[in-house]
N, C-alpha and C positions, 0 to 999 in steps of 0.2 A: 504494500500500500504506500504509493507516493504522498506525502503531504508537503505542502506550499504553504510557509509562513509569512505573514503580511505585519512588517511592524509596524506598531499603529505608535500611541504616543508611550508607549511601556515595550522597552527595550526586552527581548527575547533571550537570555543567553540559551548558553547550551544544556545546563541544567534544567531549565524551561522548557526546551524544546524537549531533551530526554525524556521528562513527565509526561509530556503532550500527548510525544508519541506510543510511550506505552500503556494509558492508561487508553488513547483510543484503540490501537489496536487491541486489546482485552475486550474494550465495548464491542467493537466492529468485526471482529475477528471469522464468526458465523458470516456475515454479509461477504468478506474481503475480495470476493470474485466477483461478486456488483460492481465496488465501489470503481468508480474511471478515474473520478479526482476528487481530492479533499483539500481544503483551503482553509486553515487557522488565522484568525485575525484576534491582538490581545490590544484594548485602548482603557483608558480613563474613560468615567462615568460619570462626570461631571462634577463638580464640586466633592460632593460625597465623599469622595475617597477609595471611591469601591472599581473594580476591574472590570471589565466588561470583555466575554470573549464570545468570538461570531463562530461558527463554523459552519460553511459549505461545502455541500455535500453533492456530488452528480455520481448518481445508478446510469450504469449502463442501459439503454442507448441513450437518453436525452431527459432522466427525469434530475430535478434541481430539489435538495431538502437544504434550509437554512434554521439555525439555532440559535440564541441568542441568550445569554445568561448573565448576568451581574453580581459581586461579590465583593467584600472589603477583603476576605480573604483569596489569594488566588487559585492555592490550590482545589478551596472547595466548588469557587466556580468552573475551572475546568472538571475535575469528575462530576459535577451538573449536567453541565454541555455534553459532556462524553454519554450521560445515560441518555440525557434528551433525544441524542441523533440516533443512538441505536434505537430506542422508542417510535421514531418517526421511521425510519426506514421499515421497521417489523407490522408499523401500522399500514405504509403505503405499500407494501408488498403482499398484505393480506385483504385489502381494497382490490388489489390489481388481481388476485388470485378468485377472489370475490364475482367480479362481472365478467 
C-alpha cells in the first residue's frame, strides 16, 4: 500500500509517518488489494490546538472515500481516522455488494 503525505501546517517526521503507516495498514490490511491510493494530510484546527488529519482514500476503479478527524492529541486522532476509513470502505463495499 503506497501512501502520499501532504504537509499541511504540522510538520511530518518520520516517527509520524512510521505511526501512520502502521496503524493504517493494521486498519486496511483486509481491503489492501482495493486500495489504488491513499493520501495523509496532518494541519492545525484552528485556534484550539487540536490536529486535524484528512485521509483519502481511492478503491479501485474510480470510487473516492475521505475522512476527516480532529484531536489535541495526535496520536488518538490518527487511530480515529485509521478506524473511520476502514469503517467506510467495509460500508461502501457492502452497498456495492448490496444492489
Amino acid at each position: 500500500m503506497n501512501i502520499t503525505f501532504i504537509n499541511g501546517d504540522i510538520e511530518i517526521t518520520d516517527e509520524v509517518k512510521d505511526k501512520i503507516e502502521s496503524r493504517l495498514r493494521l486498519a486496511l490490511s483486509r481491503y489492501s488489494s482495493k486500495v489504488a491510493r491513499l493520501t495523509v494530510a496532518l494541519s492545525a484546527a484552528g485556534n484550539s490546538g487540536h490536529k486535524k488529519c484528512r485521509i483519502e482514500l481511492f478503491l479501485r476503479p474510480t470510487r473516492k472515500i475521505v475522512v476527516e478527524d480532529a484531536d489535541s492529541d495526535l496520536g488518538a486522532v490518527i487511530d480515529r481516522a485509521a478506524v473511520q476509513i476502514a469503517r467506510s470502505i467495509e460500508r461502501r463495499l457492502r452497498r456495492e455488494r448490496e444492489n
